[in-house]
C-alpha atoms as an extended CHARMM CRD file, in Angstrom:
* protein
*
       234  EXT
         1         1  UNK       CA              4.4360000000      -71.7270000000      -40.1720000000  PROA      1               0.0000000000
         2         2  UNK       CA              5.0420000000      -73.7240000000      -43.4270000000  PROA      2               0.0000000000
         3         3  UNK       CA              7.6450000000      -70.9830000000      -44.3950000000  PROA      3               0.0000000000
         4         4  UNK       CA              9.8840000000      -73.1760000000      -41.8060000000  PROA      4               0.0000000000
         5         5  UNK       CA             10.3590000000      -76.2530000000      -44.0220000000  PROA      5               0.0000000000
         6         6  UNK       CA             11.8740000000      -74.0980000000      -46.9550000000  PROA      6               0.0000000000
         7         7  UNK       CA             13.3760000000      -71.3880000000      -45.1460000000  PROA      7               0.0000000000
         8         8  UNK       CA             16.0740000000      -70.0250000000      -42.7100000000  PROA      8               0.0000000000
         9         9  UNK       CA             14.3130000000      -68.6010000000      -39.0490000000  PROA      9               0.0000000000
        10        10  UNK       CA             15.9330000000      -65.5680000000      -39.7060000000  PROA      10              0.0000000000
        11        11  UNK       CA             13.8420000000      -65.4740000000      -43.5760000000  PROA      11              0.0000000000
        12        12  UNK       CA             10.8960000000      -66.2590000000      -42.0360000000  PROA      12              0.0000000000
        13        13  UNK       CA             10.9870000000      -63.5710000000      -39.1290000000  PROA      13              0.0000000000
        14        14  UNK       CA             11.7190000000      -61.0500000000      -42.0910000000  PROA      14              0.0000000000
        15        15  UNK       CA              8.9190000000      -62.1730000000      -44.2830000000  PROA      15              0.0000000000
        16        16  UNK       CA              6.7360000000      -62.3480000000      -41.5030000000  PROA      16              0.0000000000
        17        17  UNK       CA              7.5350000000      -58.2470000000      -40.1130000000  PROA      17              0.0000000000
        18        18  UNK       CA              7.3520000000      -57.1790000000      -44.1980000000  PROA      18              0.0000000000
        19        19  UNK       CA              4.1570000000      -59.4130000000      -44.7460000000  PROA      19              0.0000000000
        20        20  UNK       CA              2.1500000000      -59.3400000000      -41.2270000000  PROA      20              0.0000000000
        21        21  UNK       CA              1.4030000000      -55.6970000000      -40.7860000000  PROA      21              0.0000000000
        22        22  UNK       CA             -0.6570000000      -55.4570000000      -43.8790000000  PROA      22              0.0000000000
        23        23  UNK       CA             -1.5960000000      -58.5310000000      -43.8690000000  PROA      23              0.0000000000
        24        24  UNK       CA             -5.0380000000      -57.5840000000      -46.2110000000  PROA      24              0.0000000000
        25        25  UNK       CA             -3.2530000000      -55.3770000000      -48.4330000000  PROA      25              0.0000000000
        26        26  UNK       CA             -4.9290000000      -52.3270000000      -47.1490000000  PROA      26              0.0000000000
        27        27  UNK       CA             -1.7400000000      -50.3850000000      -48.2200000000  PROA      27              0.0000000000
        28        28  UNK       CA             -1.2080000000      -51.6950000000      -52.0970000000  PROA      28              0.0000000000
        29        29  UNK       CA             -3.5880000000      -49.3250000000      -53.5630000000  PROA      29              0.0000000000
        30        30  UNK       CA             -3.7570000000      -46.5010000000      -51.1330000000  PROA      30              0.0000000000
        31        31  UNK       CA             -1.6440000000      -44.3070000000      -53.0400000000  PROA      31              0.0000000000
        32        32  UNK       CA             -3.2070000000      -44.9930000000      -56.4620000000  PROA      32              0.0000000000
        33        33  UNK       CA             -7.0190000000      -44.9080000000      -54.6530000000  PROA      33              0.0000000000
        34        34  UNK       CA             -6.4370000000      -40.9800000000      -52.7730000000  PROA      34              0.0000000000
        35        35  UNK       CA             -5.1870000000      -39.7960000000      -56.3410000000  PROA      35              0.0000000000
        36        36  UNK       CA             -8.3490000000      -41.4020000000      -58.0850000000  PROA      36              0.0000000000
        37        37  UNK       CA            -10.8770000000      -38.1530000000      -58.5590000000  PROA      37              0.0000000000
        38        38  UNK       CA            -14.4290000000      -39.0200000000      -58.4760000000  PROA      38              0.0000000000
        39        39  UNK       CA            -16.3700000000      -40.4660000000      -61.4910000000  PROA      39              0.0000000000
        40        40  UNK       CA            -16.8820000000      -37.9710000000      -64.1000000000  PROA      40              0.0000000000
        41        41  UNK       CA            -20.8030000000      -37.3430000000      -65.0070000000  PROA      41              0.0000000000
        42        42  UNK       CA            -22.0350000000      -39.9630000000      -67.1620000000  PROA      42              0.0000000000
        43        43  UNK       CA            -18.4230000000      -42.3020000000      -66.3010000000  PROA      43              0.0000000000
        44        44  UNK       CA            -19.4110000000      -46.0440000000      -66.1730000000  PROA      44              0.0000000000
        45        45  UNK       CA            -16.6850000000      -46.5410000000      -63.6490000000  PROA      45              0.0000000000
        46        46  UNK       CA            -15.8170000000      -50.2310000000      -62.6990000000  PROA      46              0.0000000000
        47        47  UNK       CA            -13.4270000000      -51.9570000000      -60.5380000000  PROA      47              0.0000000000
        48        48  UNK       CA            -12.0430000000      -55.4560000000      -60.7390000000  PROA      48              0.0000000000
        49        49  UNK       CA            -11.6630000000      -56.8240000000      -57.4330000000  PROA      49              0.0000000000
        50        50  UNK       CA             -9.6770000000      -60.0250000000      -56.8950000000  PROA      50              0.0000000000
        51        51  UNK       CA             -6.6390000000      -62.3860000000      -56.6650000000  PROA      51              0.0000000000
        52        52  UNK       CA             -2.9920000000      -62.8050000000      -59.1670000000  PROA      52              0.0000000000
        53        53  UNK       CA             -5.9400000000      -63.3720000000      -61.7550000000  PROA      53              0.0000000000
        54        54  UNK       CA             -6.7220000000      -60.2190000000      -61.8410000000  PROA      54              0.0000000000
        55        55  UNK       CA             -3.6380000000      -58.4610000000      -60.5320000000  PROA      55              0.0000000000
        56        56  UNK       CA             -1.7360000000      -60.2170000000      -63.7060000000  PROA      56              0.0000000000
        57        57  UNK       CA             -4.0420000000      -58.8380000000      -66.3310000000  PROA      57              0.0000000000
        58        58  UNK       CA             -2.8510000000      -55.8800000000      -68.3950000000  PROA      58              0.0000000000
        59        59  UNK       CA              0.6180000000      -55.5610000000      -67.1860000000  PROA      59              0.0000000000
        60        60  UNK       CA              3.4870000000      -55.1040000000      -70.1120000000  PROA      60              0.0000000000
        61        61  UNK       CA              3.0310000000      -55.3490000000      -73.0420000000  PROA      61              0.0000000000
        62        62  UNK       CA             -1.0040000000      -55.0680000000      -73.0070000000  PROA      62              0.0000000000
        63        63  UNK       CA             -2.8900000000      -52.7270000000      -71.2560000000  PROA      63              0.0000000000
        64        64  UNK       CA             -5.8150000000      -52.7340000000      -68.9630000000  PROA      64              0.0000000000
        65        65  UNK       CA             -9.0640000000      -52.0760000000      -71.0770000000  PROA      65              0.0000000000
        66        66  UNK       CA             -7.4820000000      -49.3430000000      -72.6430000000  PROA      66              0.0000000000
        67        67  UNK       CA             -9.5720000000      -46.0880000000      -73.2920000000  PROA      67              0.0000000000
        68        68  UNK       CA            -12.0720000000      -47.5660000000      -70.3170000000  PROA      68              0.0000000000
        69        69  UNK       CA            -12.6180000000      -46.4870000000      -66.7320000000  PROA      69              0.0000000000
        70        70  UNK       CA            -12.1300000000      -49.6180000000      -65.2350000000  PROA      70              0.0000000000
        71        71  UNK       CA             -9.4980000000      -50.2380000000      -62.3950000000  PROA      71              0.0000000000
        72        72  UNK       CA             -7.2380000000      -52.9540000000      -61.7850000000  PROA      72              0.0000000000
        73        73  UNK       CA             -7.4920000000      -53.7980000000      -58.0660000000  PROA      73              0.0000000000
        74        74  UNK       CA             -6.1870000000      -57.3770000000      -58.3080000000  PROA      74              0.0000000000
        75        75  UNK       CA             -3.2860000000      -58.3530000000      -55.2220000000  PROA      75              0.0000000000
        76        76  UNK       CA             -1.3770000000      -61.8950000000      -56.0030000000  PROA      76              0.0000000000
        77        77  UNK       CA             -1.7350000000      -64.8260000000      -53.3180000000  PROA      77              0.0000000000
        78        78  UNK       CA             -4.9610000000      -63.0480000000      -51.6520000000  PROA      78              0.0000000000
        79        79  UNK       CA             -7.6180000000      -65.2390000000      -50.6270000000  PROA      79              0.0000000000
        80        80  UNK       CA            -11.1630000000      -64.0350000000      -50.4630000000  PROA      80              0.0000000000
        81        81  UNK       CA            -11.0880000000      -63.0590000000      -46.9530000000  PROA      81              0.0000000000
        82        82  UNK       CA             -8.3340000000      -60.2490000000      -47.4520000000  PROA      82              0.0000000000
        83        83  UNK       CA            -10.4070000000      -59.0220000000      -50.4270000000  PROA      83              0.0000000000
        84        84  UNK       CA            -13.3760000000      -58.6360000000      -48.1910000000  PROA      84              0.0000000000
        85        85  UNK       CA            -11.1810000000      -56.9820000000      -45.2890000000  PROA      85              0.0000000000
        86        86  UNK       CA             -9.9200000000      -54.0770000000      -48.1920000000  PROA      86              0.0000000000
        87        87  UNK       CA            -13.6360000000      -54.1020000000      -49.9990000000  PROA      87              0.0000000000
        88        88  UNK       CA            -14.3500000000      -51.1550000000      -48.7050000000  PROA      88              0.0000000000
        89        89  UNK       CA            -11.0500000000      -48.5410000000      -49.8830000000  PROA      89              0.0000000000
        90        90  UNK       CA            -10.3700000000      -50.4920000000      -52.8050000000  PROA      90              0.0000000000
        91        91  UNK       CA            -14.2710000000      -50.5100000000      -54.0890000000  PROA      91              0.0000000000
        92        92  UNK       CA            -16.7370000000      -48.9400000000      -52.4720000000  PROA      92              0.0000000000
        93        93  UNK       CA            -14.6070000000      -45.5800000000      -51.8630000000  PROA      93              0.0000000000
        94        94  UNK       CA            -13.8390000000      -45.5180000000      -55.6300000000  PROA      94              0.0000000000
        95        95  UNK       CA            -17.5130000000      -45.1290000000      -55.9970000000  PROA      95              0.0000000000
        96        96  UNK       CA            -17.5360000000      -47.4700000000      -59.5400000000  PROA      96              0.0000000000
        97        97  UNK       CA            -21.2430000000      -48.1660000000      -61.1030000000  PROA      97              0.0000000000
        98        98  UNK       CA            -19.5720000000      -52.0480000000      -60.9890000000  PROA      98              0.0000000000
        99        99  UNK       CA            -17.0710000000      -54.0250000000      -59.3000000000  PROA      99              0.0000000000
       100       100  UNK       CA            -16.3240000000      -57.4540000000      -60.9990000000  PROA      100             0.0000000000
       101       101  UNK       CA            -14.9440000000      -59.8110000000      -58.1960000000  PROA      101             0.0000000000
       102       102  UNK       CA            -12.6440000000      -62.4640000000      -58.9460000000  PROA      102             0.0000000000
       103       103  UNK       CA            -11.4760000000      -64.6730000000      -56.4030000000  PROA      103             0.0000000000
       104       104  UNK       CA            -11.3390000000      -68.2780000000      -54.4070000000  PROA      104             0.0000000000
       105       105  UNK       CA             -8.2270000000      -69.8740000000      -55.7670000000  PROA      105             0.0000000000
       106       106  UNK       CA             -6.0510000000      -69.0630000000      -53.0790000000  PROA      106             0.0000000000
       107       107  UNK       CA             -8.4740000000      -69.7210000000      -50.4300000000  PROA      107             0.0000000000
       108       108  UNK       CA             -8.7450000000      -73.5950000000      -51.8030000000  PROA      108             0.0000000000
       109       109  UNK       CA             -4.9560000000      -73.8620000000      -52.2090000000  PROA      109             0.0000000000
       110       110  UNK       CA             -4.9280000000      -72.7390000000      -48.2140000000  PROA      110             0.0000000000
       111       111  UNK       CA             -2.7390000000      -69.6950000000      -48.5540000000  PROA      111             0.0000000000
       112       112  UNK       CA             -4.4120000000      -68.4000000000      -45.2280000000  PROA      112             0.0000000000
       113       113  UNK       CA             -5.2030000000      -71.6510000000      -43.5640000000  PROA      113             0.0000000000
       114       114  UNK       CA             -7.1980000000      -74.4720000000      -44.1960000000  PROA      114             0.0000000000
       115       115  UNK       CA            -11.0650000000      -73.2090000000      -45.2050000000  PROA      115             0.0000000000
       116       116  UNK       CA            -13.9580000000      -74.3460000000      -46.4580000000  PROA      116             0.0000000000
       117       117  UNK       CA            -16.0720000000      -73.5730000000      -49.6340000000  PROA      117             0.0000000000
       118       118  UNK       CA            -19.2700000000      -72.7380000000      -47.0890000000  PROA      118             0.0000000000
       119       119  UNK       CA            -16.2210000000      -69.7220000000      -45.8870000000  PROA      119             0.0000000000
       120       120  UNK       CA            -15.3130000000      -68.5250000000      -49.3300000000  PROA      120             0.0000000000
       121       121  UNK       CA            -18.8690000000      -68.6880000000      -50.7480000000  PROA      121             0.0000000000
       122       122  UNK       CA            -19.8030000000      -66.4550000000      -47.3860000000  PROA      122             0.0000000000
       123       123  UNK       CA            -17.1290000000      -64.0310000000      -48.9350000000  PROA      123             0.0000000000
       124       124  UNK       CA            -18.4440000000      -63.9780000000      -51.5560000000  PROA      124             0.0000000000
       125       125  UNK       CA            -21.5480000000      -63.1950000000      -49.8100000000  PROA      125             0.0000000000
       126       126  UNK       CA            -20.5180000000      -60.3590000000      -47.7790000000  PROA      126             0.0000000000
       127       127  UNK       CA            -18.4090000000      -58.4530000000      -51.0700000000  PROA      127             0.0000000000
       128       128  UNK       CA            -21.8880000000      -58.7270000000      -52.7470000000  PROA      128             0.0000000000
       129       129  UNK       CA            -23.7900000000      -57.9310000000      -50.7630000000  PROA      129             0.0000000000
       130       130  UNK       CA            -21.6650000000      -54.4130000000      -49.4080000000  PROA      130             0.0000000000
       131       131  UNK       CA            -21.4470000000      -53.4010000000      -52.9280000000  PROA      131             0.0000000000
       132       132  UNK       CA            -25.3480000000      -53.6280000000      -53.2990000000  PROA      132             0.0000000000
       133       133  UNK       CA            -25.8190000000      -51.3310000000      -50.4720000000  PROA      133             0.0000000000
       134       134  UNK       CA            -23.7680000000      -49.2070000000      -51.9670000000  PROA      134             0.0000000000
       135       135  UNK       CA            -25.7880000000      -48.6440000000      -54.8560000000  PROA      135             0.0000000000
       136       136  UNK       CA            -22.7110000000      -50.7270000000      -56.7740000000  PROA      136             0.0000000000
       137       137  UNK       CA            -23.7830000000      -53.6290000000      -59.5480000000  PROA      137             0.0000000000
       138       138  UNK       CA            -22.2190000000      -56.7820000000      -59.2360000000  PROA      138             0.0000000000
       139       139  UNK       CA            -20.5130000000      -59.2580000000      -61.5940000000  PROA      139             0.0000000000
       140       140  UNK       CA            -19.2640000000      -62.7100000000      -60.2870000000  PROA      140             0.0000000000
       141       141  UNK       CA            -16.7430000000      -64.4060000000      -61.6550000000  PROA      141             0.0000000000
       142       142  UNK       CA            -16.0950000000      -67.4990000000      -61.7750000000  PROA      142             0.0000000000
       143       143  UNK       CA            -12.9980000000      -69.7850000000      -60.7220000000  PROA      143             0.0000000000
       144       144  UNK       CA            -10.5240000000      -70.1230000000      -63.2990000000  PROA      144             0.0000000000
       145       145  UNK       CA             -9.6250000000      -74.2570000000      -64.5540000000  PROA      145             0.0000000000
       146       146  UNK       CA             -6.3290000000      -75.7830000000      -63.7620000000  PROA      146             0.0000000000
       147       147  UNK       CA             -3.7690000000      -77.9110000000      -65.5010000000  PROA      147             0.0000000000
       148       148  UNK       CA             -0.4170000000      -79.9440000000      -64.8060000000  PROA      148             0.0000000000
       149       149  UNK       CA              0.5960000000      -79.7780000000      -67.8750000000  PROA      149             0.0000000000
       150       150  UNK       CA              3.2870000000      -77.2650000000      -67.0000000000  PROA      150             0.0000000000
       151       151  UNK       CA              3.6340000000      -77.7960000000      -63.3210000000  PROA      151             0.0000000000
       152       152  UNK       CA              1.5340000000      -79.5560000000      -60.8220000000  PROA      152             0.0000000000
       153       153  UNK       CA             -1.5090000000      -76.8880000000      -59.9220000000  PROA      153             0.0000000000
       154       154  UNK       CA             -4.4390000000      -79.7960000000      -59.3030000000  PROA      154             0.0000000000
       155       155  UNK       CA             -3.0510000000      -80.7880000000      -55.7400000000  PROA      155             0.0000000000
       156       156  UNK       CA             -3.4420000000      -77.8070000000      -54.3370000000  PROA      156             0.0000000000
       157       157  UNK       CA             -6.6330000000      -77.1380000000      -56.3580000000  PROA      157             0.0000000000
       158       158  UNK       CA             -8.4750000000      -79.6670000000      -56.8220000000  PROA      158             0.0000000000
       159       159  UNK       CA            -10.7500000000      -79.7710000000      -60.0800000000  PROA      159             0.0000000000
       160       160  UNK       CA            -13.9340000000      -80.9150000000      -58.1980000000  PROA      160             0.0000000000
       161       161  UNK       CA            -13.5280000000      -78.3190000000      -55.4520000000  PROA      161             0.0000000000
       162       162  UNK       CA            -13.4850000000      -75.2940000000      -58.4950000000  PROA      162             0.0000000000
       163       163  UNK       CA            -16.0670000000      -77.3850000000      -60.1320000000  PROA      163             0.0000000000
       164       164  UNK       CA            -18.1760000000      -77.2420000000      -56.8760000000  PROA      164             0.0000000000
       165       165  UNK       CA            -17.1560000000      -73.2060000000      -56.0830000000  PROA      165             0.0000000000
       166       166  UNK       CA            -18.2570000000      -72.3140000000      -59.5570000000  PROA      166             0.0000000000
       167       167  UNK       CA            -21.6850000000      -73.9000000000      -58.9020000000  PROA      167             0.0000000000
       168       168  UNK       CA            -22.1270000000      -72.2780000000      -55.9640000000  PROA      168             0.0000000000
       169       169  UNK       CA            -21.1360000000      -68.5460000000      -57.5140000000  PROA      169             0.0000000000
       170       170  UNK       CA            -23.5650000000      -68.7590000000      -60.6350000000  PROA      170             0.0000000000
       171       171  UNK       CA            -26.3130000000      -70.0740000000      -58.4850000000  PROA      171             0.0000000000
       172       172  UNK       CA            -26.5060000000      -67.3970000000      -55.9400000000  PROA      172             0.0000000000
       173       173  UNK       CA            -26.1120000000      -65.0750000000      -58.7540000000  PROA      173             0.0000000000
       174       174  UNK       CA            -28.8410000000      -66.2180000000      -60.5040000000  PROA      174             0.0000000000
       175       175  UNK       CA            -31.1430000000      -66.0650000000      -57.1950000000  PROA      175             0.0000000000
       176       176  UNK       CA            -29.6860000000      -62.7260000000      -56.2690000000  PROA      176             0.0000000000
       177       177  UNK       CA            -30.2740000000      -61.4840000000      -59.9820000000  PROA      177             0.0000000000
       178       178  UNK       CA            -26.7770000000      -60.1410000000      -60.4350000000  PROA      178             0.0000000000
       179       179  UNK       CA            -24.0470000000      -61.2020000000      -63.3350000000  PROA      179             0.0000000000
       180       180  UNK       CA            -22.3840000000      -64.1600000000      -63.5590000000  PROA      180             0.0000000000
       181       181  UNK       CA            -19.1710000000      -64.4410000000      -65.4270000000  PROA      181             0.0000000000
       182       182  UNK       CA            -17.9530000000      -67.6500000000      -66.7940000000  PROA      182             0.0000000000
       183       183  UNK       CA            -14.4700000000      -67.7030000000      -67.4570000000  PROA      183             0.0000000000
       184       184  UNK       CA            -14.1310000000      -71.0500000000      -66.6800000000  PROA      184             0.0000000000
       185       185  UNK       CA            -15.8300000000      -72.7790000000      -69.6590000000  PROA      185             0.0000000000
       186       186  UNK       CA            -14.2150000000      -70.4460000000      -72.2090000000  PROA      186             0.0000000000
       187       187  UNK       CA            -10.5960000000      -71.7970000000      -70.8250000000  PROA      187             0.0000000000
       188       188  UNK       CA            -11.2880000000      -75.6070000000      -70.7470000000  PROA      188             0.0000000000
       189       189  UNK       CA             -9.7580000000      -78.0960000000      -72.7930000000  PROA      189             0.0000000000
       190       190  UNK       CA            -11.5140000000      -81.2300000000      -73.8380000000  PROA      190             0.0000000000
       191       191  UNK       CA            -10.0880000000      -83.0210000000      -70.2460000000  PROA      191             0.0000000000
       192       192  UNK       CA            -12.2090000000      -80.5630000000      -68.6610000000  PROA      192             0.0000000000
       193       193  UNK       CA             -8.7390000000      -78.9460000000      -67.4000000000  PROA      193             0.0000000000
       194       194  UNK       CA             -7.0540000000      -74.6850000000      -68.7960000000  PROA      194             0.0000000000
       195       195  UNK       CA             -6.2240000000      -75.2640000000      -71.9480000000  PROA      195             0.0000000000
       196       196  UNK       CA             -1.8240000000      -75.5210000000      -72.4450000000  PROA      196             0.0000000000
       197       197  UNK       CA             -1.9810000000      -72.4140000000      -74.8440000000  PROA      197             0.0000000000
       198       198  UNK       CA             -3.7970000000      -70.4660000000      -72.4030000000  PROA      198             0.0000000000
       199       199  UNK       CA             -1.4470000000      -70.4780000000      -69.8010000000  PROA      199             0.0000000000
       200       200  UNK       CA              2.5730000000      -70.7560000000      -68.7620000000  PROA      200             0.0000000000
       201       201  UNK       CA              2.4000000000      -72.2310000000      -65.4300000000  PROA      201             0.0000000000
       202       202  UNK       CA             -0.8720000000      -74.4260000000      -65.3070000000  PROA      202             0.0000000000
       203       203  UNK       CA             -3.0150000000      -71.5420000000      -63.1770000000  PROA      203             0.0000000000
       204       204  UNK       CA             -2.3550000000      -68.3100000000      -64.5310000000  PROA      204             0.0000000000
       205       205  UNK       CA             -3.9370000000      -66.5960000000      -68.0910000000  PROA      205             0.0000000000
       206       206  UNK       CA             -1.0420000000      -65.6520000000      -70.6840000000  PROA      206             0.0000000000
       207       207  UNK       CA             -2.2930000000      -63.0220000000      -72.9830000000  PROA      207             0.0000000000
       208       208  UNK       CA             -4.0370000000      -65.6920000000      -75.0770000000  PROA      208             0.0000000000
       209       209  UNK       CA             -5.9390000000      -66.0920000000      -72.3020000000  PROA      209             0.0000000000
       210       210  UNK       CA             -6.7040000000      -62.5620000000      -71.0090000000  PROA      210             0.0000000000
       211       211  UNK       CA             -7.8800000000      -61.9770000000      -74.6070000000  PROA      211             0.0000000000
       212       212  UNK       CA            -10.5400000000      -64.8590000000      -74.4650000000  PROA      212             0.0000000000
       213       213  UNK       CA            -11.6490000000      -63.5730000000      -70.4720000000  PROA      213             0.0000000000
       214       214  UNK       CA            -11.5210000000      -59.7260000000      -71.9540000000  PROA      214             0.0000000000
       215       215  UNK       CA            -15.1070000000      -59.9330000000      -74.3150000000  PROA      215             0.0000000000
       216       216  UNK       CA            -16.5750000000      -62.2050000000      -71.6870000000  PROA      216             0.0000000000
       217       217  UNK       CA            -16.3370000000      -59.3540000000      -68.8120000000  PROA      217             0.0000000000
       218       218  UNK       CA            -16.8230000000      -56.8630000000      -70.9710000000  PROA      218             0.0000000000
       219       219  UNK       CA            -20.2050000000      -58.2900000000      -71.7010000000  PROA      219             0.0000000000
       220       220  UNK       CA            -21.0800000000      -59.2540000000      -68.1290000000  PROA      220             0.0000000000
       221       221  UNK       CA            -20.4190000000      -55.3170000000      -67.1470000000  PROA      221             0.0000000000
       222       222  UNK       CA            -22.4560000000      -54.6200000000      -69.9780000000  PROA      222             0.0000000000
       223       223  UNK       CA            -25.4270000000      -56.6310000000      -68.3730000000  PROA      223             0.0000000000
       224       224  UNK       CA            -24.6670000000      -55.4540000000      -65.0170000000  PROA      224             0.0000000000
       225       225  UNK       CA            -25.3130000000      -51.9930000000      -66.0110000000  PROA      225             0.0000000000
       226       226  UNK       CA            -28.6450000000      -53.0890000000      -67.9500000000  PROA      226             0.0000000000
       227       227  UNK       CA            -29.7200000000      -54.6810000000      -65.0310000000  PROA      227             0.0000000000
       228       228  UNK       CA            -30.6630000000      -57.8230000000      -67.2770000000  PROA      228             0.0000000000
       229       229  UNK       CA            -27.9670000000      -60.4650000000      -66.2460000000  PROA      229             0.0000000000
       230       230  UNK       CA            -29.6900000000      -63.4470000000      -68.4960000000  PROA      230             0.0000000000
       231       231  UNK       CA            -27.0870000000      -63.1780000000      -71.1940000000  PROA      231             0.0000000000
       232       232  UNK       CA            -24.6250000000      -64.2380000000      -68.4790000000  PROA      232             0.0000000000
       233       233  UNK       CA            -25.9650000000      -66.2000000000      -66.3950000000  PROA      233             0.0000000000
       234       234  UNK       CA            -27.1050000000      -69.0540000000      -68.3160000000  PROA      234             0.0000000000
């Protein structure tokens, strides 16, 4: 366990019994989820499904899409294979008309163990691809761009493996006809790396950032619940 190198056996065994049991999360949102009443007639209900990306966006001082039914079901330092494991309470249950998924970073950094991008793209996959059977529209969105301008973030994440993921996500969009949402090239700076006012630690949106992302999903749910994703997915 890489916990080891940094940390005291007796931190690690404590970490491990607090962090192990739930290991996908199942129990963040359980609470909020069984007090969530079903859709209201006519509610466009949607649900954004993913990573510290997501988790991070509306907290203090800005809200979360404020006035809108949409649900922040974002848990920091997931990889896409816990997201996939709590799909089903934290999305499908909720019955949303749209679930925006968000997601990948951690699985490149290796947060679970080393992976591949064939792995994460099968995630991908597999969220899809239960929310369609569902009768629930999909938006994609893309990996967010990193920068070491603040701290290092590109070891861990290499540029040409988000590059490649990102690819990959608004290809099988297009083919599967669904929304894809690109974040990434409304973030990038002319190195092709998250713009320095966009962020305080080189991965992460500050609220300069959320307010760029905010219009972009916004219009990809919009498509999504057309049904005509070519405004997106370009």
């Amino acid at each position: 366990m890489r916990l080891r190198k940094y940390f005291a056996p007796a931190v690690v065994t404590a970490l491990a019994q607090k962090i192990l049991p739930d290991w996908a999360g199942l129990r963040r949102y359980s609470d909020a989820n069984a007090q969530l009443p079903p859709p209201a007639a006519g509610e466009a209900r949607v649900v954004f499904m993913g990573d510290s990306i997501t988790d991070g966006w509306g907290h203090a001082p800005e809200a979360f899409f404020p006035g809108k039914p949409y649900f922040n079901r974002g848990i920091s330092g997931q990889t896409t294979q816990q997201m996939l494991l709590r799909f089903r309470p934290d999305v499908i249950a909720l019955h949303p008309k749209v679930v925006v998924i968000q997601g990948g970073s951690n699985d490149i950094a290796g947060k679970t163990g080393p992976t591949t991008l064939e792995n994460i793209e099968g995630n991908f996959m597999s969220m899809a691809e239960l929310a369609r059977a569902n009768g629930i529209r999909v938006v994609l969105a893309s990996h967010l761009p990193v920068t070491d301008a603040i701290m290092p973030q590109t070891a861990r994440r290499p540029p040409e493996k988000i590059v490649a993921l990102n690819a990959w996500i608004k290809d099988y969009a297009k083919t599967q006809g669904i929304a894809y949402l690109d974040y990434y090239s409304a973030l990038l700076d002319d190195r092709q790396l998250l713009r320095r006012d966009l962020t305080s630690d080189g991965l992460h949106p500050n609220s300069a950032g959320y307010a760029i992302m905010a219009p972009l999903a916004e219009a990809a749910i919009a498509a999504a619940l057309a049904a005509d994703c070519s405004n997106v997915s370009r």
